[in-house]
N, C-alpha and C positions, 0 to 999 in steps of 0.2 A: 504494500500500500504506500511506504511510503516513497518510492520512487515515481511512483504515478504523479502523488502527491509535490512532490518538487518537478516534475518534469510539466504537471499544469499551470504550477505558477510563477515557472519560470518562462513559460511562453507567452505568460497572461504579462509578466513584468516586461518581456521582448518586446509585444505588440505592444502596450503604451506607450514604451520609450520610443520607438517605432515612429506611431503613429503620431506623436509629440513631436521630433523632427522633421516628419514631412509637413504638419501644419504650419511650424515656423518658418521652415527654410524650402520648402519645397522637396523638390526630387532630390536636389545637393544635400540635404541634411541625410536622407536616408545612408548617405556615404559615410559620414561624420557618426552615424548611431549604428551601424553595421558590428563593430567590434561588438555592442551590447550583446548582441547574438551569442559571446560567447558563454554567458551566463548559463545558454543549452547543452554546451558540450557536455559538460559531466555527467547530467540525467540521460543523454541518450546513447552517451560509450556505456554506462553501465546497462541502461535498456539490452545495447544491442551485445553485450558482452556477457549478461545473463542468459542469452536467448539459446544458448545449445545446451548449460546446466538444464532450462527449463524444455527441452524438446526432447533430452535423457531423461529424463525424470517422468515426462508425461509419455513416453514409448516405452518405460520396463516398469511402467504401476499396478500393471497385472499381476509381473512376477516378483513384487517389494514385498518382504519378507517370507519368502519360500526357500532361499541357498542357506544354505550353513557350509559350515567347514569342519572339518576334523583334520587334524594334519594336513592340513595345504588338499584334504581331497571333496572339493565341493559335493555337497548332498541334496536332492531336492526333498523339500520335506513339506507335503500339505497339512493345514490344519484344519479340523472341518472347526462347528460352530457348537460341539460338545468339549471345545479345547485337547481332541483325542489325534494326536500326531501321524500320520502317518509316511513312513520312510520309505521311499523306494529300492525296493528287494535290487536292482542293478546298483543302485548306490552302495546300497550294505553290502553288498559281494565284491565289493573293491577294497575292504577294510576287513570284513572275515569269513568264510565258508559258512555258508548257507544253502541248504538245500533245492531243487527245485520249486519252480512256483507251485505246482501241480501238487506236490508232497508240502509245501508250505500251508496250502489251502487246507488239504486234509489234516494236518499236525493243528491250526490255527482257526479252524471254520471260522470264530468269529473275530479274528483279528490280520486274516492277508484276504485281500479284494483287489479287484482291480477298478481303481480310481483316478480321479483328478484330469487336471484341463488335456495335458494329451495324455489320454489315457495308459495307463501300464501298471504291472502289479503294485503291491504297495503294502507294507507290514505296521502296526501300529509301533509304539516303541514299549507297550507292555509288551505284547507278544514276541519283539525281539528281545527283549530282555529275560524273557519266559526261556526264550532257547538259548541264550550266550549263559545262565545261569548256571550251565550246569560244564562253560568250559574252565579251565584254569590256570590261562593264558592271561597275564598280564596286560597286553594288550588289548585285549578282549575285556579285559574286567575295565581299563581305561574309555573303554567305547561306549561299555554299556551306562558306566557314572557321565561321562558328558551326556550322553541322549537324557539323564534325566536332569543334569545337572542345568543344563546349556539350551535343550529343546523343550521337554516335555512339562517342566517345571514350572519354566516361565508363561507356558500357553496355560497352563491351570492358574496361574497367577493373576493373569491378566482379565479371563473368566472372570474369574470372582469376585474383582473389583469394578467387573462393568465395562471394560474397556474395549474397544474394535480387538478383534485378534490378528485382524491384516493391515 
């Protein structure tokens, strides 16, 4: 707002000074109040120096808050509107063995579906937690405390105070 807000009354100050020169002096004055003009530059380099932040930002607002990371390895992770996470089984099988979808499904009935904007399997992070539970792999045990620490926690958090979850 407030760029709008100085870039309006910076042209509303332009055109009176403006238009104050050419009633005194004529056409010659608009030469002599020309520099006032420069009064615009700031409001519209940052106008036009805002404008690719804000044409990134309004082309990935679909996908604002779905990537996570774990060790530098991006995960897409939907949340529905129960605050209930759910991980994509390709994601998770880049960070530890896990079973096929098909044998997911059956192990998971009601925690691996296939979900979300383009559709593909997808595991909740109790359910992945349900199967990493029983490895004893260190890294594994690091996987499964960030999904609750870093994913799963915060979207139940957020719930409950009310807040957009996207």
């Amino acid at each position: 707002m407030k760029p709008a807000l100085s870039l309006v009354v910076g042209t509303a100050l332009c055109a009176a000074v403006l238009y104050g020169f050419w009633r005194w002096q004529g056409a010659f004055g608009l030469v002599f109040a020309a520099p006032v003009t420069a009064v615009l530059a700031r409001p519209l380099v940052d106008l036009i120096a805002g404008f690719p932040r804000f044409a990134t930002r309004l082309a990935l607002r679909r996908r604002e808050g779905r990537y996570y990371a774990f060790r530098e390895r991006r995960m897409d992770i939907h949340i529905d509107d129960e605050a209930v996470c759910w991980v994509r089984t390709d994601d998770a099988r880049k960070i530890v063995a896990l079973p096929a979808d098909a044998v997911l499904r059956r192990l998971l009935p009601h925690g691996c579906r296939e979900l979300g904007d383009p559709a593909c399997w997808r595991i909740t992070t109790d359910g992945l937690a349900e199967l990493l539970a029983k490895s004893t792999d260190a890294d594994v045990a690091k996987f499964r405390d960030w999904l609750e620490r870093d994913v799963a926690r915060p979207a139940r958090n957020k719930l409950a105070r009310g807040m957009a979850l996207r």
